[in-house]
BAKOLPA-297058 format. One record per residue: residue number from 0; residue in one letter; x negated, y, z of N, C-alpha, C, O, CB in turn. Coordinates in steps of 0.001 Angstrom, whole numbers, m for minus. Glycine has a CB too. Layout:
<pts>
NUM_A_X_Y_Z_X_Y_Z_X_Y_Z_X_Y_Z_X_Y_Z;
...
</pts>
This chain:
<pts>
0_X_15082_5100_m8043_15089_5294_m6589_14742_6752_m6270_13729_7386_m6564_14083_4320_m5891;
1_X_15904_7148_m5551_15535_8899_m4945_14302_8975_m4063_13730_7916_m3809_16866_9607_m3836;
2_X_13693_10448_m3423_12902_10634_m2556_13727_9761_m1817_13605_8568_m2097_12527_11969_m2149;
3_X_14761_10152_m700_15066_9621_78_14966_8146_180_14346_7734_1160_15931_10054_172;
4_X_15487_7211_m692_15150_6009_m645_13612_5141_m309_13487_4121_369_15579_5819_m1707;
5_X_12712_5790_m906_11546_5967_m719_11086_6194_467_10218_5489_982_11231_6702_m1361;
6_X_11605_7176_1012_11037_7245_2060_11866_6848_3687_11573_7292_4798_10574_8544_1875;
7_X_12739_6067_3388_13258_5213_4145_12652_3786_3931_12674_2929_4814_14618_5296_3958;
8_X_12121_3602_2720_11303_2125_2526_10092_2062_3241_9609_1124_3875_10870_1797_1018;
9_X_9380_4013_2902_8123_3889_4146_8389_3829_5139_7733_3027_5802_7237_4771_4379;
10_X_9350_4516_5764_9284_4374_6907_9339_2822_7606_8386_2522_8326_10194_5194_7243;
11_X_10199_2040_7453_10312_689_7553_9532_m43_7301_9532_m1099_7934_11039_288_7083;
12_X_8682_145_6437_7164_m234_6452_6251_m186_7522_5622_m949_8256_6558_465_5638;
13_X_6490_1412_7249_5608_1651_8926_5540_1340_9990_4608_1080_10751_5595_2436_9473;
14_X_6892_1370_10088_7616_617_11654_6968_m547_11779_6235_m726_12751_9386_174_11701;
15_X_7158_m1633_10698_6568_m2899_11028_5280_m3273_11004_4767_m4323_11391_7020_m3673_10406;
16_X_4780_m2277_10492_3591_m2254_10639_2539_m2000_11498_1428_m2504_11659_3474_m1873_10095;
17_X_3233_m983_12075_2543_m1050_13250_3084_m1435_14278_2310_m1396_15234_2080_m97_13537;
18_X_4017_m1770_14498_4702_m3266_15644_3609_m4155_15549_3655_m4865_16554_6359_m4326_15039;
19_X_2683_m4458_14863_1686_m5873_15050_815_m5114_15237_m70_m5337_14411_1354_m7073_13897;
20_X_482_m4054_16094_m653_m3737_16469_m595_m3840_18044_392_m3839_18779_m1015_m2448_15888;
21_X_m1678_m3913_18290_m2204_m4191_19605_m3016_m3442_20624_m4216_m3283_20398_m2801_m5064_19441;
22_X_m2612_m3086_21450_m3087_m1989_22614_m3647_m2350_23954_m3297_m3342_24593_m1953_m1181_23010;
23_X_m4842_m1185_24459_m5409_m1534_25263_m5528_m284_26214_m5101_m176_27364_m6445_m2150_24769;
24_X_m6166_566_25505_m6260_1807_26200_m4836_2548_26866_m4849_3100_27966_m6903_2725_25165;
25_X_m3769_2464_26100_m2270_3246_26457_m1796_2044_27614_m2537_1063_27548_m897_3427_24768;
26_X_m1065_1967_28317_m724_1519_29155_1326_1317_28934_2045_455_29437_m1481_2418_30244;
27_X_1626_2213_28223_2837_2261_27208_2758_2858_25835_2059_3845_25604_3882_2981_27798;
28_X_3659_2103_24705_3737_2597_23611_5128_2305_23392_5667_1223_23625_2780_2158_22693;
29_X_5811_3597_22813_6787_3574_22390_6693_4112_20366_5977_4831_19669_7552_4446_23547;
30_X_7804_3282_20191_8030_3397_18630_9434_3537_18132_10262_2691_17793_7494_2176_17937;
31_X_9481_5285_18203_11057_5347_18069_11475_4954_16605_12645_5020_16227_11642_6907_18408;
32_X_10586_4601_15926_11488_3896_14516_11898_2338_14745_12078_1513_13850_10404_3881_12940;
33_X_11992_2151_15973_12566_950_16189_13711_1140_16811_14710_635_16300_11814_101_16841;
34_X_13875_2068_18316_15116_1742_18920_15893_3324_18576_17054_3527_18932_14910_1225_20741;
35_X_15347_4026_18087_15646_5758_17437_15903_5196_15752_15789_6101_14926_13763_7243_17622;
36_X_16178_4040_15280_16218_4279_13932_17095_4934_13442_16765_5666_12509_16213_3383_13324;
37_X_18276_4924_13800_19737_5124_13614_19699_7168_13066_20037_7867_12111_20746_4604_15550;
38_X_19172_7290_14180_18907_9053_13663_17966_9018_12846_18120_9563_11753_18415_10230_14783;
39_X_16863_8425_13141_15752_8754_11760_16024_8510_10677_15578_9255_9804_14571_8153_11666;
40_X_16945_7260_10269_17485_7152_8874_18660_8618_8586_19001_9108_7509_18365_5433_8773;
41_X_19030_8989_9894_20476_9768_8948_19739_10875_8679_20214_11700_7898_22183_10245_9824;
42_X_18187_11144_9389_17357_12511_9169_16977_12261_7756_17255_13027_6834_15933_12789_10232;
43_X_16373_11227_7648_15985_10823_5848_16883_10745_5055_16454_10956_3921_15384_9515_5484;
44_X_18545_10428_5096_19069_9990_4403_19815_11866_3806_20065_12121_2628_19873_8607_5095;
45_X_20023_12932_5048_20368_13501_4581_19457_14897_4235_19801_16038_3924_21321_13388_5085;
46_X_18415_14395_4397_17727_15864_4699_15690_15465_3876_14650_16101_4047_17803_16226_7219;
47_X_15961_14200_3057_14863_13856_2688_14925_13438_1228_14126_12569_880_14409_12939_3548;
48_X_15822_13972_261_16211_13588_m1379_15549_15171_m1787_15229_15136_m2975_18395_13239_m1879;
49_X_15380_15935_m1443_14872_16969_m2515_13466_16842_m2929_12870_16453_m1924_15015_18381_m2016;
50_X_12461_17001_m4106_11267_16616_m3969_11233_18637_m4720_12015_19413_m5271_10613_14780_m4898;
51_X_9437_18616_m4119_8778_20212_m4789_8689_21245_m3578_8104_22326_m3639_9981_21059_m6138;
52_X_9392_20718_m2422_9382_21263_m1512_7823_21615_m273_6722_21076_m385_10426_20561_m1172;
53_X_8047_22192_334_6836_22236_1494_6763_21168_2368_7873_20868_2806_6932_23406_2436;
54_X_6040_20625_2694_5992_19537_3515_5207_19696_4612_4008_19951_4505_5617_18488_2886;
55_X_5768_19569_5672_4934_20119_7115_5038_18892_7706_6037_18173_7705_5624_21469_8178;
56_X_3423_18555_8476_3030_17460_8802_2302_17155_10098_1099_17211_10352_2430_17162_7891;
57_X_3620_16729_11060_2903_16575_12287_2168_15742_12404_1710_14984_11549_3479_16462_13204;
58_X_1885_15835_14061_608_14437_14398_1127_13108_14753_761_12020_14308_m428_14728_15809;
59_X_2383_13462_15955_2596_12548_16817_3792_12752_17801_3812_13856_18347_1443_12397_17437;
60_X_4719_11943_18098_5747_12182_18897_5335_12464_20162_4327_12048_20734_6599_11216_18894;
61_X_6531_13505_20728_5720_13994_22009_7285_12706_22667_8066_11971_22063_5563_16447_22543;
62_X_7060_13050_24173_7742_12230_25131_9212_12848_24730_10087_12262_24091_7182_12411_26840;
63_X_9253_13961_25177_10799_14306_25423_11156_14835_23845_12246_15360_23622_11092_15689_26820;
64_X_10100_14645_22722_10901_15121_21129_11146_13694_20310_12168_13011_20372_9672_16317_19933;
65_X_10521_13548_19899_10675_12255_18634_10676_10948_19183_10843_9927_18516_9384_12177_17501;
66_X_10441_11001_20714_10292_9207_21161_11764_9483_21904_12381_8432_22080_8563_8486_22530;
67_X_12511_10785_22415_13911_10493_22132_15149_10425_21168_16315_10117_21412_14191_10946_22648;
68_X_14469_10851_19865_15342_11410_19169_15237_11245_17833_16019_11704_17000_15392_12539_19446;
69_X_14186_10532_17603_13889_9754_16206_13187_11004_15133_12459_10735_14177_15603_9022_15459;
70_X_13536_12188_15485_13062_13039_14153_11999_14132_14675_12058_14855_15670_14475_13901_13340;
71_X_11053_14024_13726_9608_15202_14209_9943_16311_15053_10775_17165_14747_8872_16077_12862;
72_X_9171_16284_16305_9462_17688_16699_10746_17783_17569_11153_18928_17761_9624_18580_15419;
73_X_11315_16954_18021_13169_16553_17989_13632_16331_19235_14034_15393_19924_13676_15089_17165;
74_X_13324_18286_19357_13892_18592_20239_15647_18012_20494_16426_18001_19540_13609_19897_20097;
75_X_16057_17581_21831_17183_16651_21963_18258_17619_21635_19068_17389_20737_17344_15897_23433;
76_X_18280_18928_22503_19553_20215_22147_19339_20541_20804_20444_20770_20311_19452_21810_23074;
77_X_18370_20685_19898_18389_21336_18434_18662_20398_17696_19473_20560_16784_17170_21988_17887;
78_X_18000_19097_17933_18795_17777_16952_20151_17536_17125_20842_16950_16291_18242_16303_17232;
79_X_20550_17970_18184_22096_17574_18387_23128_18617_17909_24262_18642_17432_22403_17338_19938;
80_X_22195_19422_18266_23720_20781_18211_23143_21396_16570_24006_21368_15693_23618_22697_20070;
81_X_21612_21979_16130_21696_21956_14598_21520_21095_14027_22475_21045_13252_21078_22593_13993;
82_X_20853_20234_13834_20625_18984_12988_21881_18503_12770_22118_18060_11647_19739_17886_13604;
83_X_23077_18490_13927_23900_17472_13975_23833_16248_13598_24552_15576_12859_24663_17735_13579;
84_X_22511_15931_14419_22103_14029_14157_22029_13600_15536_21203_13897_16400_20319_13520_13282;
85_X_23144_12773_15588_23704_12306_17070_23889_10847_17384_24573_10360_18285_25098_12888_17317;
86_X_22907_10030_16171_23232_8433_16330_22651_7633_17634_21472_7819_17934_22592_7657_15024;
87_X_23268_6954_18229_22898_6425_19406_21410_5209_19291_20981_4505_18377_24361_5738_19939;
88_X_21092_5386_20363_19591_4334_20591_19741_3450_20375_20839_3110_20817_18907_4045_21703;
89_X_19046_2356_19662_19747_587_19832_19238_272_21434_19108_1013_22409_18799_m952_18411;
90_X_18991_m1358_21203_18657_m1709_22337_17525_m2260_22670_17081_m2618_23761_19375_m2295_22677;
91_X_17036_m2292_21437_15962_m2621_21368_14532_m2064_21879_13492_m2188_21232_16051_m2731_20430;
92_X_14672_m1240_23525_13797_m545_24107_12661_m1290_24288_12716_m2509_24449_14239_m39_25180;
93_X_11286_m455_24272_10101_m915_24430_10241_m812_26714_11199_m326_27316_8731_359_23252;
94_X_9113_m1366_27303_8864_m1646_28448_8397_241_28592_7532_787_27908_7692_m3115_28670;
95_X_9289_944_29706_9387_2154_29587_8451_2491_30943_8521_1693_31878_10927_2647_29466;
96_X_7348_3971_31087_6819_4025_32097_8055_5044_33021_9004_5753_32688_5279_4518_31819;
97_X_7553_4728_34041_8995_5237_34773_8944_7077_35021_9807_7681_35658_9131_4301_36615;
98_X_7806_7699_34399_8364_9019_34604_8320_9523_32925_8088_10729_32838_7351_10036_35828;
99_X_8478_8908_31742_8980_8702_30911_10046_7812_29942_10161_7330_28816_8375_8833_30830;
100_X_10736_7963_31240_12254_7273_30429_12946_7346_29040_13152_8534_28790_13334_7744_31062;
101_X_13471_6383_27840_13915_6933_26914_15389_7076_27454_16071_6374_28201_13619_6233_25661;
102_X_15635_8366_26724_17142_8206_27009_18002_8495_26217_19171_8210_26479_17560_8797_27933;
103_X_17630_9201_24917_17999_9507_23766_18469_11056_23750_17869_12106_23978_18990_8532_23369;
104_X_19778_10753_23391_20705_12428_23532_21335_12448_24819_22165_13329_25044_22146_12726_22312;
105_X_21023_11504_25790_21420_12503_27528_20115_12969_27619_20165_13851_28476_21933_11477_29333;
106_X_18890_12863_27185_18143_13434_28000_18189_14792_27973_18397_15428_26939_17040_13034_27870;
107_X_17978_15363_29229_18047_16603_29713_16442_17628_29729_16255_18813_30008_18677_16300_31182;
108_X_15708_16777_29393_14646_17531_29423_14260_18452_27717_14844_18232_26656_13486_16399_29962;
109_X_13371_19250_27897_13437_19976_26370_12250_19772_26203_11496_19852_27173_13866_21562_26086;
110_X_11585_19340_24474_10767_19246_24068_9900_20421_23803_10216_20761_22663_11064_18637_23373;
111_X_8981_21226_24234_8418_22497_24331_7757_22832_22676_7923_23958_22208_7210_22458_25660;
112_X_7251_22100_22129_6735_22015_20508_7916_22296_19591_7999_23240_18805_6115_20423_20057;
113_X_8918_21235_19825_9995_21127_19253_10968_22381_19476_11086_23168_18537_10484_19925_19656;
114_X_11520_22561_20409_11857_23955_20873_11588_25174_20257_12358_26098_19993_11363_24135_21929;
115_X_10195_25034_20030_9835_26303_19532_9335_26400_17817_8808_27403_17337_8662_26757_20527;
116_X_9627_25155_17064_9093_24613_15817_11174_24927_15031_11551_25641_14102_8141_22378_16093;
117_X_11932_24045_15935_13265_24151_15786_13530_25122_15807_13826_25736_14782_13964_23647_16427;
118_X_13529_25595_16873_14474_27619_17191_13609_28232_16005_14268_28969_15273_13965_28931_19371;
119_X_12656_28124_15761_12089_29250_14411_13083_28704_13145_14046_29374_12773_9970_28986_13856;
120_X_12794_27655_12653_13816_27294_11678_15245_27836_11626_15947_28407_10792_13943_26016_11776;
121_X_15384_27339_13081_17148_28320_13184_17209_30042_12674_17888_30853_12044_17722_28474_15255;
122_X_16139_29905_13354_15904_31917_13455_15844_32656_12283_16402_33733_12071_14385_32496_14114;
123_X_15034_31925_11424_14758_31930_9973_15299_31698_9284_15256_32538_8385_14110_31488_9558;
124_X_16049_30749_9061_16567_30085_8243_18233_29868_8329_19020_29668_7405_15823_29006_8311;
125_X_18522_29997_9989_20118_30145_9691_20604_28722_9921_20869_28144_10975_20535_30702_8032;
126_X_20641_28393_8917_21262_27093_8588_20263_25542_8311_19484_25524_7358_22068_27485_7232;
127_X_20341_24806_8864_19398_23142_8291_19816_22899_6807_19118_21944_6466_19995_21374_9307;
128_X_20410_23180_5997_20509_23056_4732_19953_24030_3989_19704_23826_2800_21639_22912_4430;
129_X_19629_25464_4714_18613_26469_3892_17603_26264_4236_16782_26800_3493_18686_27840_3951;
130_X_16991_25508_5364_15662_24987_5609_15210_24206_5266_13987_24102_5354_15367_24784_6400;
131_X_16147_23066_4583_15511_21528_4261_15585_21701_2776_15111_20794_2091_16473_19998_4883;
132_X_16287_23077_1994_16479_23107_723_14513_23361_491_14041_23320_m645_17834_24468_190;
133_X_13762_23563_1522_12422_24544_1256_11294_23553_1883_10130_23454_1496_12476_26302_2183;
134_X_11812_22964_2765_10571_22524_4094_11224_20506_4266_12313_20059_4627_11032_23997_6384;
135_X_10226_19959_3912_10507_18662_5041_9691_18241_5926_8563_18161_5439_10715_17471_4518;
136_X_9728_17950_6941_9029_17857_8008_8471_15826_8279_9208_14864_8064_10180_18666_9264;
137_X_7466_15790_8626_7053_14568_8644_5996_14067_9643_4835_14373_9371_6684_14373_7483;
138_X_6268_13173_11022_5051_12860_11501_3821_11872_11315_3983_10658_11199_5334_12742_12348;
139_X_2553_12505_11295_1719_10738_10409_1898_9888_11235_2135_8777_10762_m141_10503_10058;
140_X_1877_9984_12543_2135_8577_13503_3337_8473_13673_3970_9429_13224_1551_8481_14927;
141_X_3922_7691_14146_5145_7470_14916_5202_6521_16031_6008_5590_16015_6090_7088_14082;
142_X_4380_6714_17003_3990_6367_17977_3771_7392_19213_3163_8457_19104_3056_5771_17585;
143_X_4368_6900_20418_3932_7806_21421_3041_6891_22268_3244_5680_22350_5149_8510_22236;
144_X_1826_7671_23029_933_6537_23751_973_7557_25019_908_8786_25041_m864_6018_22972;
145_X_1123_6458_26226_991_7145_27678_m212_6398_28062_m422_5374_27412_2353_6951_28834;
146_X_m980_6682_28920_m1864_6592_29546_m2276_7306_30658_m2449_8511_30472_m2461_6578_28912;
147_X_m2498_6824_31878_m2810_7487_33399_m1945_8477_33576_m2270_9529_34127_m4263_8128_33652;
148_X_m512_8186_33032_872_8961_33461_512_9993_32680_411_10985_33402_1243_9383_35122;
149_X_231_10289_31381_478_11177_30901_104_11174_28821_m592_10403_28161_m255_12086_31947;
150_X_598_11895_28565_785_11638_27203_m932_11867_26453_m1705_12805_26650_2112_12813_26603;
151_X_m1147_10502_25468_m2476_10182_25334_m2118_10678_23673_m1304_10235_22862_m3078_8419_25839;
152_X_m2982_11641_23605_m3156_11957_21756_m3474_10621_20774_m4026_9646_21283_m4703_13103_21432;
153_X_m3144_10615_19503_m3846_9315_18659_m5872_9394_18776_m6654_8460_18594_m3200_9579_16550;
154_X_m6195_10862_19138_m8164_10830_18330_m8427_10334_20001_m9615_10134_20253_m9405_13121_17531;
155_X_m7572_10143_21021_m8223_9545_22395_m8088_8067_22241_m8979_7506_22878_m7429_10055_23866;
156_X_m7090_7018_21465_m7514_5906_21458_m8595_5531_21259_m9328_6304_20642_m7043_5432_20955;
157_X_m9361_3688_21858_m10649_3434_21291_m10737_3287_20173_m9686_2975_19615_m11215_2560_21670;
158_X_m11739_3402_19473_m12893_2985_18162_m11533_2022_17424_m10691_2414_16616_m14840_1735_18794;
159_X_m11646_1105_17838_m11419_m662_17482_m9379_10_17438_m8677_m293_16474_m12208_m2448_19492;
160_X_m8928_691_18373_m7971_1196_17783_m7120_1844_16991_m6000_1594_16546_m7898_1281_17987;
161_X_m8252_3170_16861_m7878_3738_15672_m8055_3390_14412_m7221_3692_13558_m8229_4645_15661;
162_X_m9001_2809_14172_m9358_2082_12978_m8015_724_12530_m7441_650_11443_m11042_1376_13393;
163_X_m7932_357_13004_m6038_m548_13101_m5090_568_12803_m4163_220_12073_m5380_m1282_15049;
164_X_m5080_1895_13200_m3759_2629_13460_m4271_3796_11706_m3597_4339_10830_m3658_3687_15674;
165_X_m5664_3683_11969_m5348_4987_10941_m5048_4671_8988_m4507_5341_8108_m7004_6079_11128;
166_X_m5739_3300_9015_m5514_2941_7805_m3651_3100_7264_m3284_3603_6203_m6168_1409_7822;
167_X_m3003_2683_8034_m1336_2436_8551_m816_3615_7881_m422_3567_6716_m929_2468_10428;
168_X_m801_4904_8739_m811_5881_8843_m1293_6979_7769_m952_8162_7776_m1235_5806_9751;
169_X_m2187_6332_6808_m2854_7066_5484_m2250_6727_4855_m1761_7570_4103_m4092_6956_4947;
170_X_m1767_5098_4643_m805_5057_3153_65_5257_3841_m914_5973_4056_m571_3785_2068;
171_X_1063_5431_4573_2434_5856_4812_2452_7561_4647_3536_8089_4398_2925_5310_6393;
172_X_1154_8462_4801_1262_9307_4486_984_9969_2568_1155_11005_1925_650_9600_5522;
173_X_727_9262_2461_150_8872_879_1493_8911_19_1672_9707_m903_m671_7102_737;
174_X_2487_7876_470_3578_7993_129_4748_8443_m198_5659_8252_m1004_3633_7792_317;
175_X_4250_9523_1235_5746_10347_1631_5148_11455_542_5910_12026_m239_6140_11027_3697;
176_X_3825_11687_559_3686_12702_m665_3808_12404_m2258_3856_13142_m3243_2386_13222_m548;
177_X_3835_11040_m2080_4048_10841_m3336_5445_11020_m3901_5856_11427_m4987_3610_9679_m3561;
178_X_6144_10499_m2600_7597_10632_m3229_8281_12205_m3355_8956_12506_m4339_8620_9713_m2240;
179_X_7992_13268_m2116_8419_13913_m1957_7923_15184_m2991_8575_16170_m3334_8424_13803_m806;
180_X_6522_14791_m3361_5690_15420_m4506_6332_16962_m4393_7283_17496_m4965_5942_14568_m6201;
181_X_5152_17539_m3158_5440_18893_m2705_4603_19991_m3493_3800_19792_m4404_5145_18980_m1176;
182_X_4904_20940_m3042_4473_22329_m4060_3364_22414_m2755_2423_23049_m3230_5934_24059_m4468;
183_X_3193_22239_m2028_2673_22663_m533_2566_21937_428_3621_21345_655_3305_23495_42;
184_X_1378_21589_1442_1474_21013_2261_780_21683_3845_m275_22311_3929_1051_19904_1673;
185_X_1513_21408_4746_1185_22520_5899_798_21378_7133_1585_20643_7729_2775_23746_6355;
186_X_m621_21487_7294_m773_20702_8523_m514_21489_10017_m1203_22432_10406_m2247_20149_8462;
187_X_474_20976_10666_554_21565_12368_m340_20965_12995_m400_19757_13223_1894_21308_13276;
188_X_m1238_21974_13369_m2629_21108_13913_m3408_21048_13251_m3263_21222_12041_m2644_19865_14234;
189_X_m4943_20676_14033_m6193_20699_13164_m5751_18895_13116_m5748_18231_12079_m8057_21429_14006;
190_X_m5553_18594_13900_m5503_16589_13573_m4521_16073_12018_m4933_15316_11140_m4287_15587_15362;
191_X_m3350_16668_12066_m2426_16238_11094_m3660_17341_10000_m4175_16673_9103_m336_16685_11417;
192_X_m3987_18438_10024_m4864_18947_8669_m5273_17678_7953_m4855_17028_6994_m6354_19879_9055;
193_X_m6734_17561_9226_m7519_16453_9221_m7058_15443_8449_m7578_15308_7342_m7719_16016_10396;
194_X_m6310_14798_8739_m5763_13733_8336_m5147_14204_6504_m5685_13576_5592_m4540_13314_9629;
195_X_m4322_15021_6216_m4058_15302_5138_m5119_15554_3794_m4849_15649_2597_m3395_16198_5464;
196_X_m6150_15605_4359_m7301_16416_3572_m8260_15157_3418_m8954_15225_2403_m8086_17893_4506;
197_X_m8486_13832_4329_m8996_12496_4567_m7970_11665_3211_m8401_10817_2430_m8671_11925_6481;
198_X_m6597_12202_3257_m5548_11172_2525_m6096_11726_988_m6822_10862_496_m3497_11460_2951;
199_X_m5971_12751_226_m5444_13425_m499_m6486_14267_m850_m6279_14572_m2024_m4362_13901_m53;
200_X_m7927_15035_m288_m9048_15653_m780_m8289_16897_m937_m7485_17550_m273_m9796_15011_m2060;
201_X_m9098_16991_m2547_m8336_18075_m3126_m7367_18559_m4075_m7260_19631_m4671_m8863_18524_m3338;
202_X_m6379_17014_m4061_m5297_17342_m4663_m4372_17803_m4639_m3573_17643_m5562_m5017_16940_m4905;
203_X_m4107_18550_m3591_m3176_19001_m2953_m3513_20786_m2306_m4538_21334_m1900_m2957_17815_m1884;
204_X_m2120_21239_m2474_m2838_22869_m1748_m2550_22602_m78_m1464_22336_438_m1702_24760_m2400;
205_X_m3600_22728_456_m3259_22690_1758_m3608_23751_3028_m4717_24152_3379_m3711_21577_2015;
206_X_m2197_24087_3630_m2518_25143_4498_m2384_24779_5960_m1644_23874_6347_m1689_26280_4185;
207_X_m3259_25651_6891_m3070_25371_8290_m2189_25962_8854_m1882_27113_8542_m4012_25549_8988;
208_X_m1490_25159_9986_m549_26398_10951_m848_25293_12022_m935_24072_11893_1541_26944_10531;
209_X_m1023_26383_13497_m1346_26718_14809_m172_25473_15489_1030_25523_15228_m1079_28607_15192;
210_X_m733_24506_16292_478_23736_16473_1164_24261_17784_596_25081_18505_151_22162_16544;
211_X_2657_23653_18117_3362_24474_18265_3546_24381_19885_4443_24995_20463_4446_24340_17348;
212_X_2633_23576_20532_2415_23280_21738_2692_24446_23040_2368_25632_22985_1097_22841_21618;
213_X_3366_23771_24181_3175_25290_24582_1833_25167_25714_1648_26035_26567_4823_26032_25398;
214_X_971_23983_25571_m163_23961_26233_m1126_24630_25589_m2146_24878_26233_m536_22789_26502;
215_X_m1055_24980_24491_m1891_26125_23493_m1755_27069_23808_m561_27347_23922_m1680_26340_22205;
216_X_m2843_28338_24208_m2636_29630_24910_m1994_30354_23531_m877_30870_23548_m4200_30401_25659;
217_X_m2774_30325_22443_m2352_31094_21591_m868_31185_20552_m229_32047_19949_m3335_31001_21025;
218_X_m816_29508_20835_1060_29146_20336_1564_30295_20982_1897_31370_20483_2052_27466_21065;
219_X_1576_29851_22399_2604_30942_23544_2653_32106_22938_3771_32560_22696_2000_31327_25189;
220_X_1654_32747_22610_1436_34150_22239_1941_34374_20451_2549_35420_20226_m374_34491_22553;
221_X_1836_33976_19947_1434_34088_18459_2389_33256_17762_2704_33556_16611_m77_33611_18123;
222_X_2939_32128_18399_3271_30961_17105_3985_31262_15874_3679_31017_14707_4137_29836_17579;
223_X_5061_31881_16405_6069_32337_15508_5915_33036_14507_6454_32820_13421_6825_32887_15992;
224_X_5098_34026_14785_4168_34926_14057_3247_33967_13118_3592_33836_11944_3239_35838_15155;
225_X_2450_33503_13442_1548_32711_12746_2581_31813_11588_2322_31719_10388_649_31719_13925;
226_X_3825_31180_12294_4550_30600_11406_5279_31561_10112_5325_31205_8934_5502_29921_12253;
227_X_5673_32499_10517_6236_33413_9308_5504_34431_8452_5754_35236_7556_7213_34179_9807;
228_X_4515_34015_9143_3462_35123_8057_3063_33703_7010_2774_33791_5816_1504_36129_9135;
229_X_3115_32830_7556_2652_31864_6216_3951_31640_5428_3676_31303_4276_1956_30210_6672;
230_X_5392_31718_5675_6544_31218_5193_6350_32717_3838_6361_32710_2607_8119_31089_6601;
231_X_6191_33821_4868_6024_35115_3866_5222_35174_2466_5718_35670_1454_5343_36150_4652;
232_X_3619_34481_2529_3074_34370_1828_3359_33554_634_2754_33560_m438_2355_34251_2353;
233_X_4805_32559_1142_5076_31695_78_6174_31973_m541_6533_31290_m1500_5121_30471_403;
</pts>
């Protein structure tokens, strides 16, 4: 069995796995490896068989990236037009809050993380096949949580929740390193660090990069920078 296979088995794991979890604090949860599978498999299927590579490791789907579009970071214009991963939504929609609609590839809005995580790759790299020959990208959750109309991080769920969500989330991340068995691992964010360094200690080399938010004063200013001075070093 290839990386890729592998990590289409986690993922499907994951998915169902955390489908039997249970919420209190979010008021909506969406799980685009349910009605987004269609792109997330063709993201794994074509862009997740190389192993030795860097592995960059988000936290969490934002509204308008990965809970439309199935893949980390995923932005709707850069998944469509570079990725060229254009598989349609099933139907299987979760109960949607109404100023977060899924809509897949009409949506018109741009993912601001993604946007600026994507366009560097482009910028850099040119091509998604000279980027994925080096980098795979991976989120530990795959869950988006709204709460009081607005997007709720995973470390704001309660106690009694995270403890359900994070065990999930460690071996599915456990996995993807096992299969993908990287030279490198890059947490976006101090949370996805966190989390990598909780899975894995010190078996692993692990570096930080600045996440790519544009609610971060210093992303705005710096990100890109911060991102290619570490690509440089490697």
């Amino acid at each position: 069995m290839n990386s890729a296979d592998q990590l289409v088995q986690l993922s499907q794991q994951l998915r169902d796995e955390v489908n039997q979890l249970s919420w209190q604090t979010p008021s909506h949860v969406y799980n685009p490896l349910n009605y987004a599978w269609g792109n997330h498999l063709a993201y794994i299927q074509r862009f997740g068989v190389t192993t030795g590579r860097v592995l960059m490791v988000g936290m969490n789907p934002g509204p308008w990236g990965m809970a439309q579009t199935g893949i980390p970071f995923g932005d709707v214009e850069l998944v469509s037009q570079w990725l060229q991963l254009t598989q349609p939504l099933g139907d299987d929609l979760p109960a949607e809050h109404p100023n977060y609609p899924i809509l897949g590839l009409d949506c018109h809005r741009r993912e601001g993380s993604g946007r600026r995580l994507w366009g560097w790759a482009r910028e850099r790299f040119q091509t998604p096949e000279a980027f994925f020959a080096q980098v795979f990208i991976w989120n530990y959750c795959p869950l988006l949580f709204i709460q009081n109309n607005r997007n709720l991080i995973p470390e704001k769920l309660s106690k009694a929740e995270r403890d359900a969500l994070t065990p999930i989330c460690d071996r599915a991340l456990k996995g993807v390193i096992d299969a993908l068995e990287p030279r490198l691992i890059v947490g976006i964010g101090r949370y996805a660090e966190q989390r990598v360094r909780a899975v894995m200690g010190d078996a692993v080399q692990l570096k930080y990069l600045l996440h790519p938010s544009p609610a971060n004063p210093q992303a705005n200013k710096h990100w890109v920078a911060h991102a290619d001075a570490l690509f440089e070093k490697l």
